[in-house]
C-alpha positions as CSV (number, residue, x, y, z in Angstrom):
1,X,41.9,47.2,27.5
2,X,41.7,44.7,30.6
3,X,37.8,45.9,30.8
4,X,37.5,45.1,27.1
5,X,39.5,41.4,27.5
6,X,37.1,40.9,30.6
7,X,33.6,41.5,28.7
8,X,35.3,39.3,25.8
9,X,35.6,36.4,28.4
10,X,31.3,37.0,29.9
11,X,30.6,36.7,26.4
12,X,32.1,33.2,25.9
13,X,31.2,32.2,29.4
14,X,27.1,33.7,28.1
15,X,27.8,31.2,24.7
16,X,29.5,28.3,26.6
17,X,26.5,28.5,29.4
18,X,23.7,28.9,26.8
19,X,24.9,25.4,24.9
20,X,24.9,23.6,28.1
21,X,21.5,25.2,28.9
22,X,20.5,23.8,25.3
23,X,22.2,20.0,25.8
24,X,20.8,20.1,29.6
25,X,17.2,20.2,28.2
26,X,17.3,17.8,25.3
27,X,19.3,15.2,27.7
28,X,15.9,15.7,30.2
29,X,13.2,15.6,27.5
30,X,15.3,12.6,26.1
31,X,15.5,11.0,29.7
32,X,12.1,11.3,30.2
33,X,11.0,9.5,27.4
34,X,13.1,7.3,28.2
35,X,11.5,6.8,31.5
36,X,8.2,7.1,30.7
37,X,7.0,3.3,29.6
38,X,8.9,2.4,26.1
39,X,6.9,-0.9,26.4
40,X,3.3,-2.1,25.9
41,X,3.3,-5.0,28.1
42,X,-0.2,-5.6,28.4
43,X,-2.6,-6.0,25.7
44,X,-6.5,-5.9,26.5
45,X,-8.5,-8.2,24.0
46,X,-12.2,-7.7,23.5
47,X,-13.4,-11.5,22.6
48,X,-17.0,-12.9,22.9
49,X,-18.7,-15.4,25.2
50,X,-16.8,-17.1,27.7
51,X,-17.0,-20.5,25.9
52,X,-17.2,-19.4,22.8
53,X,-14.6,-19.6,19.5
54,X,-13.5,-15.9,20.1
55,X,-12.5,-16.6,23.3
56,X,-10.8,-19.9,22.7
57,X,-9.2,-17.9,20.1
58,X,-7.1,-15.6,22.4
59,X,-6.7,-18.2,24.9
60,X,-4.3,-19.8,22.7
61,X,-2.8,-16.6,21.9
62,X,-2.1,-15.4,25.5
63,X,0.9,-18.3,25.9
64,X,2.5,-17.2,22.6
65,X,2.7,-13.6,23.7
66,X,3.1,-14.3,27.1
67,X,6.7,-15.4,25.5
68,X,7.8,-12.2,24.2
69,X,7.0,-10.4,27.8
70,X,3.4,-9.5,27.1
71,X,0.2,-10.2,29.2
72,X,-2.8,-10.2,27.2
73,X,-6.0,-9.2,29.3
74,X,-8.9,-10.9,27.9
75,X,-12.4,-9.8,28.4
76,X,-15.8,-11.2,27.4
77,X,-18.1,-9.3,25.7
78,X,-21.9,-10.4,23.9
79,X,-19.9,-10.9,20.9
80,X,-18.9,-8.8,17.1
81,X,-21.3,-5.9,17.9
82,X,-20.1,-4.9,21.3
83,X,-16.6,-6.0,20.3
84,X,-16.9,-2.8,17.7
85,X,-18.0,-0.6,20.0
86,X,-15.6,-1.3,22.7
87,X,-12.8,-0.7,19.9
88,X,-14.3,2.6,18.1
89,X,-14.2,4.3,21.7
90,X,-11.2,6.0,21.8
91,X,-11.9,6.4,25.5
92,X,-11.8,2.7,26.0
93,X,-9.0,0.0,26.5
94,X,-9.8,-2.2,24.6
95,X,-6.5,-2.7,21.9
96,X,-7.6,-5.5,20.2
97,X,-10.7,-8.1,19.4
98,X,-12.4,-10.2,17.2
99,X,-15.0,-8.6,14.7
100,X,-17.4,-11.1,12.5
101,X,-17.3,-10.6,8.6
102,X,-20.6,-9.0,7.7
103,X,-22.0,-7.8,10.5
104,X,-21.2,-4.3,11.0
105,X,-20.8,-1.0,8.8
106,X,-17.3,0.5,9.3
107,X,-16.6,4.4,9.1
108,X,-14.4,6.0,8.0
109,X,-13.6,7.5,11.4
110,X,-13.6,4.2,13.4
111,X,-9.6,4.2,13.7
112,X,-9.8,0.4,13.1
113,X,-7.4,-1.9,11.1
114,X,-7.8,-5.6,10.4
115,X,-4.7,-7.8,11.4
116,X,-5.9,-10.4,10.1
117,X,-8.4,-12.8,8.9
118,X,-7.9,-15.8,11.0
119,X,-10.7,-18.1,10.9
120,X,-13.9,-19.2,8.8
121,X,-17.0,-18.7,11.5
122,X,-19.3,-21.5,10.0
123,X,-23.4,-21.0,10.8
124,X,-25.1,-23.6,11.7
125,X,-28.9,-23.9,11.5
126,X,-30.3,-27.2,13.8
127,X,-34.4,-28.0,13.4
128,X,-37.1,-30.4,14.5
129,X,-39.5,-32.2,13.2
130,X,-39.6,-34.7,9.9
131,X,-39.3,-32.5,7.2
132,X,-36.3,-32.2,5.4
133,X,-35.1,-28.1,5.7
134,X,-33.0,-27.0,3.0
135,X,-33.8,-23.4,2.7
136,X,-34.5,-20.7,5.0
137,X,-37.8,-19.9,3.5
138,X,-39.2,-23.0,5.5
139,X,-39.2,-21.7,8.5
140,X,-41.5,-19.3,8.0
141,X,-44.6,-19.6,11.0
142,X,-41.2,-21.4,12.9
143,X,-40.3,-20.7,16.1
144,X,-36.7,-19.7,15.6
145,X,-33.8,-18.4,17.6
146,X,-31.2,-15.9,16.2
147,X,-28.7,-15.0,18.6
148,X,-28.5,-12.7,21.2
149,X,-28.4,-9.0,21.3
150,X,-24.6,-7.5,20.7
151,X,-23.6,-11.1,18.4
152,X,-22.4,-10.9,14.8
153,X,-24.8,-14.0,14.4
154,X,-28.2,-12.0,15.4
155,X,-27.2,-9.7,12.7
156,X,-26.5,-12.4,10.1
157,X,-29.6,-14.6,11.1
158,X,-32.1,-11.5,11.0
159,X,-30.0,-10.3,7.3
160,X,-30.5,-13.7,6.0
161,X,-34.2,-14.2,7.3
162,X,-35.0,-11.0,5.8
163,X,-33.4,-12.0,2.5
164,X,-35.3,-15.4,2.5
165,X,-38.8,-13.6,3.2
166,X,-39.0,-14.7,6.9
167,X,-39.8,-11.4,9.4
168,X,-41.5,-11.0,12.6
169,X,-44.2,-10.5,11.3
170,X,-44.7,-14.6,9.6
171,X,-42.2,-16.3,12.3
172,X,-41.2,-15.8,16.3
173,X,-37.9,-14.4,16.3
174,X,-36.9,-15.1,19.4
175,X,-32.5,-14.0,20.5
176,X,-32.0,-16.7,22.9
177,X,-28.0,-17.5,23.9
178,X,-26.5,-20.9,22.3
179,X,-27.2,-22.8,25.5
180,X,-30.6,-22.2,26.0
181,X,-31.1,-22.2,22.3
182,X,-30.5,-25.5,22.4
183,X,-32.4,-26.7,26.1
184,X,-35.4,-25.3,24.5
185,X,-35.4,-27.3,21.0
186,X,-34.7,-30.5,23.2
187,X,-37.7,-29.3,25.2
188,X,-39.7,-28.7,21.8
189,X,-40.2,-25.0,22.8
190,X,-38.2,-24.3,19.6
191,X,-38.8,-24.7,16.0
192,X,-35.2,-24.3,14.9
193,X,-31.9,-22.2,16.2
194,X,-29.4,-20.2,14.3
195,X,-25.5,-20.8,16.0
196,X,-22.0,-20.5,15.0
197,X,-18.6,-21.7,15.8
198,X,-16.7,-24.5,15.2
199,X,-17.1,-28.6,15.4
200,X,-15.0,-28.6,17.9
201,X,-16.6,-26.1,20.4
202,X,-18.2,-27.7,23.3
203,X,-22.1,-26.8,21.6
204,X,-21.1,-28.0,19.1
205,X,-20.5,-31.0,19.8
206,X,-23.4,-31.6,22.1
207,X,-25.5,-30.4,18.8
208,X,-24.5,-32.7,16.5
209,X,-24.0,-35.6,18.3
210,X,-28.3,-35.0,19.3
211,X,-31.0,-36.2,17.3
212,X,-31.8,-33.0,16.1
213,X,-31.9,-32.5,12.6
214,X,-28.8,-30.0,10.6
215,X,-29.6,-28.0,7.6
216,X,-27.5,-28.2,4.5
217,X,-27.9,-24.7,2.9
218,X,-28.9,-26.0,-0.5
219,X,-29.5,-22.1,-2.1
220,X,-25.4,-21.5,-0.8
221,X,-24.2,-20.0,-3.7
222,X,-27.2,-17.5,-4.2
223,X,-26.8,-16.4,-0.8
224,X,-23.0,-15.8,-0.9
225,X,-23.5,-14.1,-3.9
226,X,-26.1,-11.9,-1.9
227,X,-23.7,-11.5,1.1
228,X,-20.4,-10.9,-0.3
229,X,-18.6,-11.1,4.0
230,X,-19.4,-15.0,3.6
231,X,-18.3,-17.9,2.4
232,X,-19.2,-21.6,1.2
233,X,-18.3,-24.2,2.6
234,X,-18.7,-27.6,3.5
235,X,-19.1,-30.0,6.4
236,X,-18.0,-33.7,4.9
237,X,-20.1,-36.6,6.1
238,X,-19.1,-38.7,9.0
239,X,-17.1,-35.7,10.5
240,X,-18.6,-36.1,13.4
241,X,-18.6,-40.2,13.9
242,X,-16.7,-42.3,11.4
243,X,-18.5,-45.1,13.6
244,X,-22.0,-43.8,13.8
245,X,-21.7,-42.0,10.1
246,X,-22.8,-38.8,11.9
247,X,-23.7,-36.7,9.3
248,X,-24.8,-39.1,6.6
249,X,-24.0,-36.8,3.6
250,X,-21.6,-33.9,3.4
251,X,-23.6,-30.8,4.6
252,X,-23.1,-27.1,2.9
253,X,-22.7,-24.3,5.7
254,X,-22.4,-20.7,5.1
255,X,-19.5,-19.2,6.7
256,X,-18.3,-15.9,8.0
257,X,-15.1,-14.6,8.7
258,X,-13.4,-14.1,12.3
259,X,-11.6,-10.8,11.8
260,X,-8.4,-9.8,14.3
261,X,-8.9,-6.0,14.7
262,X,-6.9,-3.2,16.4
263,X,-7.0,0.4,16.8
264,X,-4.8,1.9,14.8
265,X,-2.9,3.3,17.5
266,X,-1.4,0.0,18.8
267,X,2.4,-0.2,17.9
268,X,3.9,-1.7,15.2
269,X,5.7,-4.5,17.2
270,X,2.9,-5.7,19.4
271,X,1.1,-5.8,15.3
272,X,3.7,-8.2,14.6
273,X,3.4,-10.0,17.8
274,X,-0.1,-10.3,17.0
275,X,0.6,-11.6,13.1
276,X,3.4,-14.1,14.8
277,X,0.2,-15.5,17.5
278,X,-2.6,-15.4,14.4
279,X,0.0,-17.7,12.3
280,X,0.9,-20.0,14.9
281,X,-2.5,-20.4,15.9
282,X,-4.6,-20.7,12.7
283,X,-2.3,-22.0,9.9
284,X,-2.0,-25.2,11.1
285,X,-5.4,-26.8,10.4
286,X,-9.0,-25.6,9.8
287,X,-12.0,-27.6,9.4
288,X,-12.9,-25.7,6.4
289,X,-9.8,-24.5,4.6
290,X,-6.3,-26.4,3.4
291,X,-3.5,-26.2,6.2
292,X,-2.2,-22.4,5.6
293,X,-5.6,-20.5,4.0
294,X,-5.6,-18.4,7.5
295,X,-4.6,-16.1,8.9
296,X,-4.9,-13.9,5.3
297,X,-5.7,-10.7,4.5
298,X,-8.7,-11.5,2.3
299,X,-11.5,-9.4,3.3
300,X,-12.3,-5.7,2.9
301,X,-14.3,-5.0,6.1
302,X,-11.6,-2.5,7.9
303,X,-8.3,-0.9,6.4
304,X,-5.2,-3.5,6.5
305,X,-2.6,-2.4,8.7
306,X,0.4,-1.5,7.0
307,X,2.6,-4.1,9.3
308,X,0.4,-7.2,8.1
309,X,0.9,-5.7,4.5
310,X,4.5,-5.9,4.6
311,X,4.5,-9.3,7.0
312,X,2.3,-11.0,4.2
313,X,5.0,-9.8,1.5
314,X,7.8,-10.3,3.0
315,X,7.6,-11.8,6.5
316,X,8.7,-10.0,10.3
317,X,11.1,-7.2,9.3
318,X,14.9,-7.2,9.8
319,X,14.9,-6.2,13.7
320,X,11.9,-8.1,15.0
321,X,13.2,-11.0,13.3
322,X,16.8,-11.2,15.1
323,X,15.8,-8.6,18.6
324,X,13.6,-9.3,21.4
325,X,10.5,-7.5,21.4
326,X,11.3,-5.2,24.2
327,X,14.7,-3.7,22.4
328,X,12.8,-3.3,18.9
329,X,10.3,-1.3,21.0
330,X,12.6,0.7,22.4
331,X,14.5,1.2,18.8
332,X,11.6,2.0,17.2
333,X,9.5,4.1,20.0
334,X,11.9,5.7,21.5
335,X,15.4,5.7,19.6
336,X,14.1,6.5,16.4
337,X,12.2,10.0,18.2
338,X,15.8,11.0,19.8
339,X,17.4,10.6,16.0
340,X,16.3,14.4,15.0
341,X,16.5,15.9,18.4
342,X,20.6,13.8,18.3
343,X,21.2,14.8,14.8
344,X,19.9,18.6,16.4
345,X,22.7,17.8,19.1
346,X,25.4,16.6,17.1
347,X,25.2,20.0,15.2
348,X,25.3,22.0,18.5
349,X,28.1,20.5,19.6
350,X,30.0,20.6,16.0
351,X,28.9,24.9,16.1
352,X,29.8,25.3,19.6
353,X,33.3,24.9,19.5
354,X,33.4,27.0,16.3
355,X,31.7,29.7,18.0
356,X,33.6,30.0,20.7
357,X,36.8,30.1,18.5
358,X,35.6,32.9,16.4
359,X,35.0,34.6,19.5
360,X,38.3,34.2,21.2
361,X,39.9,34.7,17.8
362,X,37.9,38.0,16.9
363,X,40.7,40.7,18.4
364,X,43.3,38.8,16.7
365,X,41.2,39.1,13.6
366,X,40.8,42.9,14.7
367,X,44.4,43.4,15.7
368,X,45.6,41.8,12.3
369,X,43.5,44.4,10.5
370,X,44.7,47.3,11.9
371,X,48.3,45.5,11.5
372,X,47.4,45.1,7.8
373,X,46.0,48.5,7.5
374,X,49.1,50.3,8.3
375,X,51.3,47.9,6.6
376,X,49.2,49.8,3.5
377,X,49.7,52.9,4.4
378,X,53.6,52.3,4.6
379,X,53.8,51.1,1.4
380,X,51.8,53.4,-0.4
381,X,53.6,56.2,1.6
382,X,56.8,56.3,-0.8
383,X,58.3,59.7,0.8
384,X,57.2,59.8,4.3
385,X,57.3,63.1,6.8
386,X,59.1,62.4,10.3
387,X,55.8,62.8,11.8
388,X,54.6,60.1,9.6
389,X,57.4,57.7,11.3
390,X,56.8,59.1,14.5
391,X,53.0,58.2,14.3
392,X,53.7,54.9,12.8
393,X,56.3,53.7,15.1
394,X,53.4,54.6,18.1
395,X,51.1,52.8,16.4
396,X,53.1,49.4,15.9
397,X,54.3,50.0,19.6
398,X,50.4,50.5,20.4
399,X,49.7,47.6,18.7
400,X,51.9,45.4,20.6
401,X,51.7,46.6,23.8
402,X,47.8,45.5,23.5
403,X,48.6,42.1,22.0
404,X,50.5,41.6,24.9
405,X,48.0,42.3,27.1
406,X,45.5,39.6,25.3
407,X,44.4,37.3,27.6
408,X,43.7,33.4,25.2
409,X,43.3,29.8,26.3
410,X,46.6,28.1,26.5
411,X,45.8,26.1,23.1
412,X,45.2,29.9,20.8
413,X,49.2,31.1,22.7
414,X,50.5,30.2,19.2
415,X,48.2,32.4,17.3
416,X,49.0,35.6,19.8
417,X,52.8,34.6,19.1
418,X,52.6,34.3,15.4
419,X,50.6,37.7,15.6
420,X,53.7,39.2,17.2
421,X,55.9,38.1,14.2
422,X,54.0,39.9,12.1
423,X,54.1,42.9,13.9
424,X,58.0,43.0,14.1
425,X,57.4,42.6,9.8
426,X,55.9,46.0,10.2
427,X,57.9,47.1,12.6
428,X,61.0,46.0,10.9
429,X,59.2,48.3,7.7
430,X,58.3,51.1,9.7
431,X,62.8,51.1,10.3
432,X,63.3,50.8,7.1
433,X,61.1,53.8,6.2
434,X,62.7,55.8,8.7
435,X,66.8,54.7,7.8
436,X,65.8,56.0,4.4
437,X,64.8,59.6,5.0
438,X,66.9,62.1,4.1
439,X,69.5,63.4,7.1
């Protein structure tokens, strides 16, 4: 019996040790995940030319993050076409950049998803000579540059050539960068230039506050209607000089979009971040659109990310709203992985004690049984033999000799003591049985 009490006790020493085995390795997957970096603390942006509106663009966003306890990296690049490229390599890491409206063929395997559209990217086509340019058409035999290789505006310039009946083959297309684009129409090595960006932008200004000539895009609406990725808009005289009247009439640009795009593998709260910077940045005034038109989500270029779905509808959720950005990261990459594997726990630890109980208590349950057993066979016994009482009143004794013997936590005495009781019930019944016998 001792030997029998002894294997009972490995058994719940096997269970116990098994559960802690179990708890031991969710606490070390948990606790590295935990170590391993919750945060994204540095964000590598993909912009364009040094000087150019992409990369005055994040610029202005690297303070605004900087706030929240993230560094963003920024890196030049030629411009749209290398921007893509940088961001469809998984390899690469590159999280975010800007992307031009129009100038690229997404795929359905790019892993990309727009932000945000942030900004109108207005074209600007500067010219020589006396004649008044109006359409595209009249530089054909020109001299023209078009942007360099890698730029969203080469790709627009040569789309918009084509589309106006001006190749390589009746004009010298010639991808020159913005600076030299414009050295050599001051020089008169060039005909005309294609560029973009805003007033604002350093070659910009130096453009329009020279004697060359701007072009007002005077078939606007058939072209837009051609090239759905831009837009109309226009330039209002004198923007550039009240004093000098600089331009003399209001001038009609065609504009494309500046795009904010991120892998799709970039978390949900840098997203945010990123919505936060975009708003701060570009709602407050735009040479081309009312105070608040950007950042938006009109455009159909990439997938929208789900986060600037729900921030256009109904602002920064509940936690990034009221938490720093590091604890929302946490909650949400790291706390909210632990909820199964914890919910897994809590149920461990609500089954182990149950399982060791119904091991402890299974002789009890066995003892009571046997206990129950013979009480039946005393009851349905209405005439017993004196061997029948003899055997009876060695079983009961049997019976309580080994629940003495039972070895129980301290807390499961009461159980071995109310198990005793009941034996001296049969017992007490086993007398009876024998007082009645005949003498």
């Amino acid at each position: 019996m001792r030997k029998r009490n002894s294997v009972l006790h490995g058994n719940q020493r096997l269970l116990v040790s098994i559960g802690a085995i179990l708890l031991l390795v969710v606490l070390a997957w948990a606790t590295m995940q935990v170590i391993e970096p919750a945060l994204q603390t540095r964000l590598v942006i993909t912009t364009g030319a040094d000087k150019g509106i992409y990369r005055g663009f994040a610029d202005r966003y690297a303070p605004i993050l900087k706030r929240d306890g993230v560094t963003l990296d920024i890196r030049s690049s030629s411009g749209s076409l290398e921007n893509y490229q940088r961001l469809t390599n998984p390899d690469s890491e590159y999280d975010v950049g800007f992307i031009q409206s129009g100038t690229i063929s997404p795929g359905a395997t790019d892993h990309l998803q727009t932000i945000a559209a942030v900004s109108y990217e207005p074209i600007w086509v500067f010219y020589r000579g006396d004649a008044v340019v109006d359409r595209l058409s009249q530089l054909r035999g020109k001299r023209v540059s078009i942007g360099v290789p890698g730029s969203g505006l080469l790709n627009v310039s040569l789309a918009l050539l084509d589309y106006s009946g001006i190749t390589k083959d009746n004009a010298i297309l010639l991808e020159m960068d913005a600076t030299s684009a414009y050295r050599a129409m001051e020089n008169g090595q060039l005909d005309a230039a294609f560029f973009i960006g805003r007033p604002d932008a350093p070659i910009q200004r130096t453009l329009l506050n020279s004697d060359l000539k701007l072009m007002s895009f005077a078939q606007a609406d058939a072209l837009v209607q051609k090239f759905p990725s831009l837009s109309k808009v226009t330039f209002p005289r004198a923007s550039t000089s009240i004093v000098d009247d600089r331009p003399k009439a209001d001038v009609t640009l065609l504009a494309a979009t500046a795009l904010l795009v991120a892998k799709d593998t970039v978390h949900p709260a840098i997203v945010y971040l990123l919505l936060e910077a975009a708003r701060e940045v570009h709602s407050r005034e735009d040479y081309f659109a009312p105070i608040g038109t950007f950042p938006n989500l009109n455009t159909q270029e990439f997938p929208i990310s789900n986060e600037s779905t729900r921030y256009f509808q109904s602002g920064r959720p509940f936690l990034h709203r009221y938490l720093p950005f590091w604890l929302v990261s946490f909650i949400e990459r790291r706390l909210l992985i632990l909820l199964p594997f914890a919910a897994a726990l809590a149920a461990l630890a609500q089954a182990l004690p149950r399982l060791v109980e119904a091991r402890v208590k299974r002789p009890l349950v066995a003892t009571y049984r046997e206990l129950k057993s013979l009480e039946d066979e005393l009851w349905s016994d209405a005439r017993p033999t004196p061997e029948k009482i003899a055997h009876w009143r060695d079983a009961i004794e049997n019976i309580d000799a080994r629940t003495s013997r039972m070895r129980v936590p301290q807390r499961y005495l009461q159980d071995v003591y109310a198990l005793k009781q009941a034996i001296d019930v049969v017992r007490n019944r086993i007398l009876q049985a024998a007082a009645a016998m005949p003498r």
